[in-house]
C-alpha positions in Angstrom: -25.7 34.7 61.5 -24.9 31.0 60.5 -22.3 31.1 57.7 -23.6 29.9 54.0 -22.4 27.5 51.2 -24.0 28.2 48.2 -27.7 27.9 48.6 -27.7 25.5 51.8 -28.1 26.8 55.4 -24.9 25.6 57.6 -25.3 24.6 61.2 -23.4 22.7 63.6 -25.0 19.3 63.7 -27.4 19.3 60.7 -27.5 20.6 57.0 -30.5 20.8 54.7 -29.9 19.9 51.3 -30.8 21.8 47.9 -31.1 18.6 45.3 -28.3 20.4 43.1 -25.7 20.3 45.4 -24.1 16.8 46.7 -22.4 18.1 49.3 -23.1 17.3 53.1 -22.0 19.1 56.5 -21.2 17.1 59.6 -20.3 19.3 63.0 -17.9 21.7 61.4 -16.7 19.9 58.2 -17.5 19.5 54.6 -17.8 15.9 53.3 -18.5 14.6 49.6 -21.7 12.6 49.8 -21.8 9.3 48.0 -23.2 10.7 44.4 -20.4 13.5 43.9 -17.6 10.3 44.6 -19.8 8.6 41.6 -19.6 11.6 39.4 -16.1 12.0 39.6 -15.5 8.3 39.0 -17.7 8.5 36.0 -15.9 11.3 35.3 -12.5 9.6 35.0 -14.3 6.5 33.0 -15.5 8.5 30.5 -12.0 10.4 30.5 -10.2 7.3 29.9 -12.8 5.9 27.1 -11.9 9.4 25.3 -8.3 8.5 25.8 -8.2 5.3 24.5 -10.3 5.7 21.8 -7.5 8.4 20.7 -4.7 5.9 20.7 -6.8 3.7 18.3 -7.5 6.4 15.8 -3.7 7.6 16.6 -2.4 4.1 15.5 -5.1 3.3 12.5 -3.3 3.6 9.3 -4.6 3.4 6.0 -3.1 2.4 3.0 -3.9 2.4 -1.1 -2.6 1.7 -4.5 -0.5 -0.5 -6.1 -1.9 -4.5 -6.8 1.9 -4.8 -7.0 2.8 -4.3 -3.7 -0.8 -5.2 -2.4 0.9 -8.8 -1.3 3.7 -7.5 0.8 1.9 -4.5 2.0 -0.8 -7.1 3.6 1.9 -9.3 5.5 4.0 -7.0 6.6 0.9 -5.0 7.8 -0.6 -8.3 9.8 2.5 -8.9 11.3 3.2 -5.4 12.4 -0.5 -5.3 14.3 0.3 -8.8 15.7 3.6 -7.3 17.4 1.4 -3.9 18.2 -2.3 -5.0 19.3 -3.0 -1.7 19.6 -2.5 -1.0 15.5 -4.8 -0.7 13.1 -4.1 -0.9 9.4 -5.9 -1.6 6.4 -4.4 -1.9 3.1 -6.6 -1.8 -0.2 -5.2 -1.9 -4.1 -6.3 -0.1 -7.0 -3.2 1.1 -8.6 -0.1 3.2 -8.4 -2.1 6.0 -9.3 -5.2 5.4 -7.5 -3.0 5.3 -4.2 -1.2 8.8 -4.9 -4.3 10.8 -5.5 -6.3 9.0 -2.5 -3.1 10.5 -1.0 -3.0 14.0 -2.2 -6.9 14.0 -1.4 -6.3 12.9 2.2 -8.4 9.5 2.2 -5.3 7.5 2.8 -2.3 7.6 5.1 0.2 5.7 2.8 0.1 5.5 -1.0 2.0 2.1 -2.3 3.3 2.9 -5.4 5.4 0.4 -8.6 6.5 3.6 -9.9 7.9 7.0 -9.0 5.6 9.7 -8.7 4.6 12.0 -11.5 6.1 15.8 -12.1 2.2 16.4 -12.1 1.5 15.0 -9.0 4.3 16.3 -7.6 3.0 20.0 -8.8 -0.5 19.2 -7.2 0.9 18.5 -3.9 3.0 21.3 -3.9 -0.3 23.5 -5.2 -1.9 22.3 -1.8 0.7 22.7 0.7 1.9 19.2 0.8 5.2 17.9 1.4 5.5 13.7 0.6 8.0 11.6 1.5 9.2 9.1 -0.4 10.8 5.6 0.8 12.3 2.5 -1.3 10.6 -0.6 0.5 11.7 -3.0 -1.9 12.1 -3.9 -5.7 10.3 -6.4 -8.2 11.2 -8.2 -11.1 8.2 -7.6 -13.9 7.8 -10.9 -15.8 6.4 -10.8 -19.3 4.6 -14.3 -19.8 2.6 -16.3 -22.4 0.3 -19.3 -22.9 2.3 -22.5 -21.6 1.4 -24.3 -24.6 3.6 -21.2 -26.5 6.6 -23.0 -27.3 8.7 -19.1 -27.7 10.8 -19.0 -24.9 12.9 -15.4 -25.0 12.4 -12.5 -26.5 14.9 -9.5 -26.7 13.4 -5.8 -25.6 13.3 -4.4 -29.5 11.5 -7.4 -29.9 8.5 -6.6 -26.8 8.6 -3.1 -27.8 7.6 -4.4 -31.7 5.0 -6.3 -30.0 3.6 -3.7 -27.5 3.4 -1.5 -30.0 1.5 -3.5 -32.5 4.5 -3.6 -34.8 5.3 -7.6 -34.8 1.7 -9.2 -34.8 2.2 -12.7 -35.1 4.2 -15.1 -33.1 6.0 -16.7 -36.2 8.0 -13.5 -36.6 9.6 -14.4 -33.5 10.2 -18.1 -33.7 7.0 -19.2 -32.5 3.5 -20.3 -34.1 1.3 -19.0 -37.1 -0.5 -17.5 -34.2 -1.6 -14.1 -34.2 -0.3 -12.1 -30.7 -3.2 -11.0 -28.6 -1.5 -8.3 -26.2 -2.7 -7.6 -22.4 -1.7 -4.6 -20.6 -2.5 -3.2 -17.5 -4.8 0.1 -17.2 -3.1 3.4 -17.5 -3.4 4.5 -13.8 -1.2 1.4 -12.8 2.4 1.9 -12.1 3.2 -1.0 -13.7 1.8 0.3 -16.7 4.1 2.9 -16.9 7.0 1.0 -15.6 6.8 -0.7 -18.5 6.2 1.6 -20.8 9.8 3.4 -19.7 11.6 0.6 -19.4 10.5 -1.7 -22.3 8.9 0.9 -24.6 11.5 3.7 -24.1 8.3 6.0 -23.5 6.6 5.2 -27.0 2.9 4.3 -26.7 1.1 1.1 -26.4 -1.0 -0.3 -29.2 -4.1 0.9 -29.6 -5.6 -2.5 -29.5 -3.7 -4.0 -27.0 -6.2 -5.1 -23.9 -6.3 -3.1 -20.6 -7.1 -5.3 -17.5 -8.2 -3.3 -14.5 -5.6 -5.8 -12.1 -2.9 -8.3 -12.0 -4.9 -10.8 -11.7 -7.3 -10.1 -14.7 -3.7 -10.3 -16.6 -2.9 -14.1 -15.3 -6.3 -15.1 -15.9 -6.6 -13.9 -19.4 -2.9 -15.4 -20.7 -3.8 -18.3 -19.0 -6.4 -19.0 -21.7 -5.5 -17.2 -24.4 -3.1 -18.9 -26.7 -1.8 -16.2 -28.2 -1.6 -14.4 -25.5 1.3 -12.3 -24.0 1.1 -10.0 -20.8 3.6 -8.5 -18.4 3.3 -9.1 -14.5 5.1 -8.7 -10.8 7.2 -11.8 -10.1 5.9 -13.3 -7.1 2.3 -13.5 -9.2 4.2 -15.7 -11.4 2.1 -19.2 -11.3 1.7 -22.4 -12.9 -1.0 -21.4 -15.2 1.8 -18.9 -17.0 4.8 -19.5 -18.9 7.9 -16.7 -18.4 10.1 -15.5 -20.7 14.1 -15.0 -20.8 14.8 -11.2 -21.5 18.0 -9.4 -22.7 18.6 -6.0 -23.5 21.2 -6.3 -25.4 20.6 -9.2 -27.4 22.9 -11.6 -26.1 22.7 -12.3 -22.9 18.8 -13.7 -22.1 17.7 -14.0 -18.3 14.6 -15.7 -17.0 12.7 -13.5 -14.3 13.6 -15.0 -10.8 14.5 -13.4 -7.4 18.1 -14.8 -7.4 18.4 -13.1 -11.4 16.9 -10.1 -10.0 19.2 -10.0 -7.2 22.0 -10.8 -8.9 20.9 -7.8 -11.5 21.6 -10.3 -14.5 17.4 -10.1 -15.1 17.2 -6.4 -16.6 13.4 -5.6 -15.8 13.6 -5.0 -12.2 12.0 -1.5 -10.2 12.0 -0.2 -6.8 8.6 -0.1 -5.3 8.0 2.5 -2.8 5.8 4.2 0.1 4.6 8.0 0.0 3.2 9.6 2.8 2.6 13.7 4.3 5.9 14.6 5.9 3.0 15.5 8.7 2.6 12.4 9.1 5.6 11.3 10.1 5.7 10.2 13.5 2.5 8.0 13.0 3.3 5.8 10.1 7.8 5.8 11.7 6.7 2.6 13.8 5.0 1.0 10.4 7.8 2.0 8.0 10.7 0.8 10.4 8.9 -2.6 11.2 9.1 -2.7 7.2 12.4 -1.5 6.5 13.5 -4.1 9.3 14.9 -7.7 9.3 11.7 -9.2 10.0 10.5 -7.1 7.5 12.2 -7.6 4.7 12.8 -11.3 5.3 8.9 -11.0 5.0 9.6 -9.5 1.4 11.7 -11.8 0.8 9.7 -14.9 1.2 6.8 -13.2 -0.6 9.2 -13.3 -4.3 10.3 -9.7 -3.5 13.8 -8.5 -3.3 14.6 -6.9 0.0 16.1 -3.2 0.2 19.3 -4.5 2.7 
């Protein structure tokens, strides 16, 4: 009886194929016919497509919140991917806030955020399981600026806090115009927001008419043609079209908001800005965060009207 493999009858010199089986006999040996080779290298192709399409969603980052540190987050990022073709990272505003929850609801990898986070939002994360990590990437002066035509050029922090809080109303109180004070703030889901709020306003409440603008830029744009205007914003979005203030907090001693004053700690409204992210996630966003915490990296912050970490 002639031996069998699978379906197909064996014999010395011939074989006679079933079209579901690729394999072919010659004198007493089994050889691979052409198609099976192809499968198996179609095999590997698609093996290796699989593969590398892993790597790229392994190394796509995402990252969300503050406007503040929306400039820095941007160059570091570019340069990081140019270094690391293989990276992907996208990096979108919104506010302090904004980032953390996107965070806490798993639709972004890294939340930038102007402030610390919230006993609130600390609670939530805890409430689902999560662990964050929090890391100092840099710090930022806030600047509070005016119309360049205003010819008020400090003001101590009882006297922002009477402004913010609607108690001083007109500029002549301080020095300046018969003008009345039109206030700008930023939105309260923006870290900046709140930063000031602790810092300047010891934690009392805004004015109830003072006008929330949804970013930075809304704030530079508004002052910019307002005359009476007088908004608060991160250093290196300081421009021409602004005027900046001197600030002292105790009433003697009146810095203007630059990086060497911030440096030098003679500017007193300066705050760390940091990255969150899921302890989880650790070893994916190590190679981001080092790049940033690097030389490179923070002589990137640097140049950017930041003040680096080291």
């Amino acid at each position: 009886m002639n031996p069998k493999f699978g379906n197909q009858r064996f014999t010395p010199d011939r074989v006679t194929l079933n079209p579901n089986f690729a394999y072919a006999c010659i004198g007493r040996s089994l050889t691979l016919l052409k198609p099976m080779r192809q499968m198996r290298t179609t095999l590997f192709l698609v093996l290796g497509f699989l593969l590398a399409g892993a790597q790229v969603k392994m190394n796509a980052q995402r990252i969300k919140g503050s406007d503040t540190v929306l400039p820095i987050a941007q160059q570091t990022a570019e340069r990081f991917m140019e270094i690391n073709p293989n990276a992907r990272v996208t990096v979108t505003g919104g506010g302090s806030g904004v980032g953390i929850s996107a965070l806490l609801d798993k639709t972004t990898d890294i939340a930038m955020a102007s402030r610390s986070i919230k006993f609130s939002e600390k609670m939530k994360a805890k409430s689902a399981g999560e662990d964050l990590v929090e890391a100092i990437i840099a710090y930022d002066a806030l600047a509070v600026v005016v119309h360049p035509s205003n010819p008020v050029r400090q003001l101590t922090r009882e006297q922002l806090e009477g402004i913010f809080r609607g108690k001083i109303t007109n500029w002549k109180e301080v020095g300046g115009e018969d003008r009345k004070i039109v206030v700008y703030s930023r939105e309260t889901s923006s870290g900046t927001y709140e930063f000031f709020k602790e810092s300047v306003l010891k934690n009392k409440n805004y004015m109830s008419s003072s006008l929330s603008m949804p970013a930075t830029g809304a704030i530079i744009q508004s002052v910019s043609q307002t005359k009476g205007a007088i908004g608060y914003v991160g250093l290196a979005y300081v421009s021409h079209r602004i005027k900046t203030l001197a600030i002292s907090y105790d009433g003697e001693h009146f810095a203007t908001p630059t990086l060497e004053n911030a440096i030098n700690k003679t500017y007193p409204i300066v705050r760390p800005l940091y990255y969150y992210y899921n302890a989880d996630d650790t070893e994916k966003v190590t190679p981001l965060m080092e790049f940033i915490l690097s030389t490179e990296g923070q002589e990137i912050i640097k140049k950017s009207g930041y003040i680096p970490v080291k």
